[in-house]
N, C-alpha and C positions, 0 to 999 in steps of 0.2 A: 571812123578811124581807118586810114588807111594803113595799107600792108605794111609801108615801112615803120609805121606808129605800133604797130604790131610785134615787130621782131625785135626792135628797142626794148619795148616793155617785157617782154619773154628774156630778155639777154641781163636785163636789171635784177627779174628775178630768181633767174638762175643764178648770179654773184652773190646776193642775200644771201639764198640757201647756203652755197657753199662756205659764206663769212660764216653764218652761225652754225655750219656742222663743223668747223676748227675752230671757233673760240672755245668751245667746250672745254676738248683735251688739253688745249692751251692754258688752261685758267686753271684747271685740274693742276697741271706741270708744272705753275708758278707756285701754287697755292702747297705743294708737295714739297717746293723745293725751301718756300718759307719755313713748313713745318718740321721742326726738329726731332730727328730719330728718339725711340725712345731710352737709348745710353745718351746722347746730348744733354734728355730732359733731365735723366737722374744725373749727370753732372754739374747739370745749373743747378739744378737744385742745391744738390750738397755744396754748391759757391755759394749760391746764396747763401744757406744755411750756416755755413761760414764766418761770410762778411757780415750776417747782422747779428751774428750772436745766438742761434736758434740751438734747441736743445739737442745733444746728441743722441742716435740710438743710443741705447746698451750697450753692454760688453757681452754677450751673447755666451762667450766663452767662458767668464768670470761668474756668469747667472746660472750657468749649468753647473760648474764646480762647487757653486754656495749649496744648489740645491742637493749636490750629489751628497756634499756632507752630509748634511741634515737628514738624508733618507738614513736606511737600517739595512747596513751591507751584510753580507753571508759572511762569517768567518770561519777559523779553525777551531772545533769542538761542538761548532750546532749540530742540531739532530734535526733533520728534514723530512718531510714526506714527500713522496713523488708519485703525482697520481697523472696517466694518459688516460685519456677519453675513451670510450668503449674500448679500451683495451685492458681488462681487470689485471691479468699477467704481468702488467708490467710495472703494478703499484710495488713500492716498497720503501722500507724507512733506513735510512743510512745517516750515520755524521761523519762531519767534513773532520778530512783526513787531517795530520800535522803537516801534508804538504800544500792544503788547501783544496784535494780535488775528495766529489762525491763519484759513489760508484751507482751507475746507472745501466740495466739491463742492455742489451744489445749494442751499446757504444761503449760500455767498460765507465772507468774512470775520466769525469770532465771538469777541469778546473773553473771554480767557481767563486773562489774566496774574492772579495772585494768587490763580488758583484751584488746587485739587489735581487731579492727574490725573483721579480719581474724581467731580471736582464737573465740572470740564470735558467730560468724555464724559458725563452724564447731560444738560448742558445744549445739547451736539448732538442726542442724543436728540430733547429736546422738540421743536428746530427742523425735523430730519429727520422730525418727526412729521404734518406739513403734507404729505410727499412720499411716504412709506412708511407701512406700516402697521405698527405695534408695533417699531421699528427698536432694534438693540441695538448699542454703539458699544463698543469699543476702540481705548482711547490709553494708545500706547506709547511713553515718553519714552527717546529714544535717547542723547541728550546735553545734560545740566545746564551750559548757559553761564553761568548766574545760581547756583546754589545754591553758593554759595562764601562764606565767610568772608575776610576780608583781617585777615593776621597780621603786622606791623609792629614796630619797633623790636629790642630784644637779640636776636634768634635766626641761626643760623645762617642762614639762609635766610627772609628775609623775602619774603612776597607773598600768592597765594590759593590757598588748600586747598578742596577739596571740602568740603561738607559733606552727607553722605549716612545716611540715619535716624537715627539717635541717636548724638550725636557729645558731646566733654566736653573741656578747655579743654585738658586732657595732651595728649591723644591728637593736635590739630595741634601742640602742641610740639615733640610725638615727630616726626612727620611734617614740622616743618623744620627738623631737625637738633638741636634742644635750644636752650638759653640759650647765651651767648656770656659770656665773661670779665666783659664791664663790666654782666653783667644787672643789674637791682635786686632788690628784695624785694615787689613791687609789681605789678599787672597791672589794665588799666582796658582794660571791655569795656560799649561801645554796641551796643546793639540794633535793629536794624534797627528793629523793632516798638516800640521806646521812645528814639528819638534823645536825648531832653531828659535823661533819666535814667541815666549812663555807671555801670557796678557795679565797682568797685573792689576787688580781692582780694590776700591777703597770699598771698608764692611766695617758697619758698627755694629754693636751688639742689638740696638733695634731695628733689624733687616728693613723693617719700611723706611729708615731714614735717609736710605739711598737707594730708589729702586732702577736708578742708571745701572749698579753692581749687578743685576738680576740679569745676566747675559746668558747666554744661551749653552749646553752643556751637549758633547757626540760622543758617542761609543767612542772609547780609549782616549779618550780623556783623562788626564793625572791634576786634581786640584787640590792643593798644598794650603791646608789656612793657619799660617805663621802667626808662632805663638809672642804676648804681646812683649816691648821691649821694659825691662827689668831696671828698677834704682834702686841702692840699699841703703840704710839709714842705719849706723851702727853710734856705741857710745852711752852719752848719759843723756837719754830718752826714754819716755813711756814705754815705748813698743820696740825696741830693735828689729828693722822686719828688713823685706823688697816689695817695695812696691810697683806696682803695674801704672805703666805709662798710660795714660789716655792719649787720643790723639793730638789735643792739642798738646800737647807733652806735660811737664812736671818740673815746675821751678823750688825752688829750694824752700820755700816759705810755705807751699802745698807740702810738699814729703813733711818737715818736721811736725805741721798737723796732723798727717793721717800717721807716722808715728807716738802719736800720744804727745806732743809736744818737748819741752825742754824739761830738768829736773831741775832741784832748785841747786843742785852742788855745780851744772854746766859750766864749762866755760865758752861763755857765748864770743870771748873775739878770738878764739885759740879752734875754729871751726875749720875743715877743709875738705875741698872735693880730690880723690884719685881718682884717675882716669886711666883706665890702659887703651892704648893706641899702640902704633905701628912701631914707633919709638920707644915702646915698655911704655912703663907706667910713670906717670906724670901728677905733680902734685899742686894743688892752685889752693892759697888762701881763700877764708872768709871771715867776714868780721859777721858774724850771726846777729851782734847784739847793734850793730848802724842798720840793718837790714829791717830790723824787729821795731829799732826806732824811726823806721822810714827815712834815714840817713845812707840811705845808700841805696842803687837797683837790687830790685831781687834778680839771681840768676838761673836759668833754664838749667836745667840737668841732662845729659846726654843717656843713652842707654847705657844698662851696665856701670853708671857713674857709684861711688861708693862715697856717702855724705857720711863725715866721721865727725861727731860732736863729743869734746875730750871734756873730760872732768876737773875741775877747779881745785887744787893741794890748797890751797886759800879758804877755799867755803868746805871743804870737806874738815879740814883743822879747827874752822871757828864751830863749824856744827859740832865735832865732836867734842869741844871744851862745852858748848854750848851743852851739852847732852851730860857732862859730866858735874858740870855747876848746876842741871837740875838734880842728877840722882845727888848729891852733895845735900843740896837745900831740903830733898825728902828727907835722908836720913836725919838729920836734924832738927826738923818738925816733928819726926817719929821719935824720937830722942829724949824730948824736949815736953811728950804727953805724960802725965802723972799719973 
């Protein structure tokens, strides 16, 4: 090989080298400039996620307020204990004031109501942190004066029930005796945490027959169980009474049976329902006796409707002649014995 074959070849692969020490960075710089930051990604993404319909996170905000319900906040009139870590001095048992604050050694008074046991002892902590160093706090709730529901209307026992972790709308039913005779079908439960917005639930007397109704129950709680709707049934009938609405409600042909039915002096087409409404009291025929003969619809009864079945001056006249041509016929068989 001569020299000049030499310096050619030496000059080729000096060029090599330096091709391949810059494709590197190069390939690097493109390969960089393809790959999308990672704010880019999470906004493709959530297009994506978007455009094809993909599930949402949560409501993060919405999941903490549900749970925050559900937990057992501190209110006004619990009795708490408060116990620091190797520091025996500073245990002590207090209840939460009518302003909502607990008194607590070297920081005085700290409002607490509304919080959980857990938020409230972290937030001694911080205070106690001016006085001690790395201070670690337990509070220990002795007695829930506040965490109660007030249970009201049809139950055996109306008033307030505890409510302690996860409680459900039965379970204080069960806890004041059950529904009462005049229950309704019906239960309207305010939320402490939603005043404006009262939840209204369907309830039979056999609680398994809806257990959708079995909803969930928080401290201050107000659940109302609305007593059932009323028809009365007066006149010449068996029973004179008011009868209780079932939920399918109570047509006119149900009341007179569960009234004992008709007498024989009624006057089955001289029947009518009074209604009070907005208007006063409003009065509607019925002809009892097309109803009886399947010549006519039976009609639904409203609550509060008052079903009047009048007496017959006709059949009450012929009964009592009737009654008089018997004692007539005794006396003169008795008369008439030797």
């Amino acid at each position: 090989m001569t020299f000049q074959h030499c310096k050619s070849f030496r000059i080729l692969c000096f060029w090599l080298f330096l091709a391949n020490t810059l494709a590197g960075p190069l390939t690097a710089s493109v390969k960089a400039q393809e790959q999308p930051s990672p704010s880019q990604a999470t906004g493709n993404n959530d297009t994506n996620n978007k455009q094809s319909g993909g599930l949402q996170p949560p409501d993060t905000a919405d999941s903490n307020s549900r749970e925050r319900d559900s937990s057992i906040q501190l209110g006004i009139g619990d009795l708490v204990e408060m116990t620091v870590y190797e520091v025996p001095d500073l245990t002590t048992k207090t209840r939460i004031s009518s302003g909502g604050d607990v008194y607590c050694p070297l920081i005085g008074p700290t409002h607490v109501a509304g919080l959980t046991p857990e938020e409230a002892a972290k937030l001694i902590e911080r205070r106690l942190s001016a006085f001690l160093k790395d201070p670690y706090v337990s509070l220990f709730v002795i007695e829930y004066a506040s965490q109660g529901a007030s249970l009201l209307g049809e139950v055996a026992k109306p008033g307030v029930y505890p409510v302690m972790g996860e409680q459900h709308l039965f379970d204080l039913i069960s806890a004041s005796g059950g529904l009462t005779e005049k229950a309704g079908h019906s239960v309207t439960i305010t939320h402490r945490s939603d005043p404006d917005n009262p939840v209204t639930v369907p309830l039979s007397r056999n609680l398994s027959d809806n257990p959708q109704s079995n909803i969930k129950v928080f401290p201050g709680d107000t659940i109302v169980v609305r007593k059932a709707d009323i028809v009365y049934v007066v006149g010449d009938v068996g029973r004179p009474s008011g009868l209780l609405m079932d939920a399918g409600g109570l047509t006119i042909l149900q009341a007179v049976a569960l009234a004992g039915g008709t007498t024989r002096t009624a006057k089955l087409s001289g029947a009518k329902i009074l209604h009070k409404g907005q208007a006063g009291m409003t009065e509607t025929p019925v002809d009892l006796k097309k109803i009886l003969q399947a010549k006519a619809p039976d009609v639904p009864l409203q609550a509060n409707d008052i079903l009047v079945v009048p007496s017959s001056s006709g059949k009450i006249l012929a009964g009592r002649t009737l009654e008089a041509a018997m004692q007539a016929a005794t006396l003169v068989s008795v008369t008439a014995i030797p």
